[in-house]
C-alpha positions in Angstrom: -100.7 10.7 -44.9 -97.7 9.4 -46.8 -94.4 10.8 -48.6 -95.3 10.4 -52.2 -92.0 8.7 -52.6 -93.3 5.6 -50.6 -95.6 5.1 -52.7 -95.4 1.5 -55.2 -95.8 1.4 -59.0 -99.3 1.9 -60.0 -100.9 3.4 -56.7 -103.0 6.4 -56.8 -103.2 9.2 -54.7 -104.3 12.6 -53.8 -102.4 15.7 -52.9 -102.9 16.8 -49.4 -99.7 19.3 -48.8 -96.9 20.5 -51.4 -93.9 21.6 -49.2 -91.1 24.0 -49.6 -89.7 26.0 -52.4 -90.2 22.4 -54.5 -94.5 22.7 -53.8 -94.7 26.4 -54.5 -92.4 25.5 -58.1 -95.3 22.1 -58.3 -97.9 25.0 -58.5 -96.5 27.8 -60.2 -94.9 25.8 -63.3 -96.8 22.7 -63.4 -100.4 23.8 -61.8 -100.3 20.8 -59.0 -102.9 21.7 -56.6 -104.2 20.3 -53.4 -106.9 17.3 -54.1 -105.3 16.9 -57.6 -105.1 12.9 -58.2 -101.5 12.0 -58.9 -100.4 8.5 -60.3 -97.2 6.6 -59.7 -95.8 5.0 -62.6 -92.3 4.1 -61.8 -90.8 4.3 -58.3 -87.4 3.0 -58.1 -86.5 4.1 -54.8 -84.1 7.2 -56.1 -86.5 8.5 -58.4 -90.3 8.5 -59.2 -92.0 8.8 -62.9 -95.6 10.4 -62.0 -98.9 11.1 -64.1 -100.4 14.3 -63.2 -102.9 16.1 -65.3 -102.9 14.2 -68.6 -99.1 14.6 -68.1 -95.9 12.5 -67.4 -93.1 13.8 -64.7 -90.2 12.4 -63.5 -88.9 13.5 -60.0 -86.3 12.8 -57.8 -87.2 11.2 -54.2 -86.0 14.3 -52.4 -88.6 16.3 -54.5 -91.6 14.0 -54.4 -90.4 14.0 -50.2 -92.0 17.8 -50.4 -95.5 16.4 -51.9 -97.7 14.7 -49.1 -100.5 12.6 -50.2 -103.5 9.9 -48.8 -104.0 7.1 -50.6 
């Protein structure tokens, strides 16, 4: 299981835990759920641009900490 800010530009992923008050916001506002696939667009270290249901996020790396996936 990794942080989904380790993850490198392009990888793909599945949620396996959404942590925190930043994982119960994930599936209240924006419907992330566990087993969802999540892509990694951009990860420059400080923040990460994500694609996630036919749409684009962008989160910091202190919110993407909160979001556990396996690769």
């Amino acid at each position: 299981m990794y942080n989904l800010e380790e993850l490198k530009n392009g990888m793909q992923c599945t949620i396996t835990w959404l942590l925190g008050d930043v994982g119960t916001f994930l599936k209240k506002q924006y419907h992330f759920a566990l087993d969802d696939t999540i892509e990694v667009i951009q990860n420059d270290g400080d923040s990460l641009i994500i694609h996630h249901n036919n749409h684009v996020y962008a989160l910091d790396a202190s919110s993407a900490d909160a979001i556990k996936v396996t690769i």
